[in-house]
C-alpha positions as CSV (number, residue, x, y, z in Angstrom):
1,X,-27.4,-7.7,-9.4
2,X,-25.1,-6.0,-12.1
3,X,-21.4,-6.8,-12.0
4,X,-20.7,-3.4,-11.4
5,X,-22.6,-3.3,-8.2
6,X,-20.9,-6.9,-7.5
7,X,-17.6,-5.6,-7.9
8,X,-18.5,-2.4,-5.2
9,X,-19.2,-4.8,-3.0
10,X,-16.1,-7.2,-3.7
11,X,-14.1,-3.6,-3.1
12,X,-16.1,-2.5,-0.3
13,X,-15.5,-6.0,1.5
14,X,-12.0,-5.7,0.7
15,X,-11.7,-2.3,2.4
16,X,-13.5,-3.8,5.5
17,X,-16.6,-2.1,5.0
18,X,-19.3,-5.0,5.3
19,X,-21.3,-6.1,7.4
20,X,-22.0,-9.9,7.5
21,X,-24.7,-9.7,6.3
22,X,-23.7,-7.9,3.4
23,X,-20.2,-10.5,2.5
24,X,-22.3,-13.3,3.2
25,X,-24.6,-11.9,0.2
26,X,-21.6,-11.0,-1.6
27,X,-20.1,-14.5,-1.6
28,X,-23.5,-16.5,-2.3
29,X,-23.6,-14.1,-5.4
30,X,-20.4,-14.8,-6.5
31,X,-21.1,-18.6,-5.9
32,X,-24.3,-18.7,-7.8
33,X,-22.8,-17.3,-10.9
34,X,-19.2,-19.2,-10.6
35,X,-17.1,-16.1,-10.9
36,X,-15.9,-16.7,-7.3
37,X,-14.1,-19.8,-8.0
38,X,-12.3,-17.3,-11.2
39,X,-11.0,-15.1,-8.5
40,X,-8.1,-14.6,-6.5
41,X,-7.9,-17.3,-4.4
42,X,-8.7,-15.4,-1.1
43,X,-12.3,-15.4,-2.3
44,X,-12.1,-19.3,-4.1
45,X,-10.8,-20.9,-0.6
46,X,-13.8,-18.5,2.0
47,X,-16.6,-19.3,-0.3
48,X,-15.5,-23.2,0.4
49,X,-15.2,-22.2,4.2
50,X,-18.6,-21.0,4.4
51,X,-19.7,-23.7,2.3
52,X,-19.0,-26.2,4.4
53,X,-19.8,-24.3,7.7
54,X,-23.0,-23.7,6.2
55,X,-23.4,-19.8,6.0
56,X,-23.5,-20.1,1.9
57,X,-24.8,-22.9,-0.5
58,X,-23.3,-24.3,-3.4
59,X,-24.9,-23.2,-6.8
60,X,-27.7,-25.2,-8.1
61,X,-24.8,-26.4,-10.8
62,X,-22.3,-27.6,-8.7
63,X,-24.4,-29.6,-7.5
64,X,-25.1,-32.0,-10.2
């Protein structure tokens, strides 16, 4: 997915416009390519929430 269409989706979550679905997508993409943990922290602290609750997994490089 381009970063463009990433950041429609970061501004269309903001808004409330998602569906779970959708933000859980969202935030595995922006896991898998570490720009989540760059972000405000909103985004850095529920990407570790759904982490650990196991909706999202860490990226392949975290965990080495």
């Amino acid at each position: 997915m381009a970063n463009l269409q990433l950041f429609d989706m970061m501004m269309e979550y903001e808004e409330g416009n998602l569906s779970e679905a959708e933000m859980l997508e969202m935030f595995q993409l922006l896991i898998d390519n570490g720009m989540v943990w760059s972000l405000q922290g909103m985004y850095g602290r529920t990407a570790k929430t759904l982490i650990e609750f196991g909706y999202c997994r860490p990226a392949m490089s975290q965990l080495n």
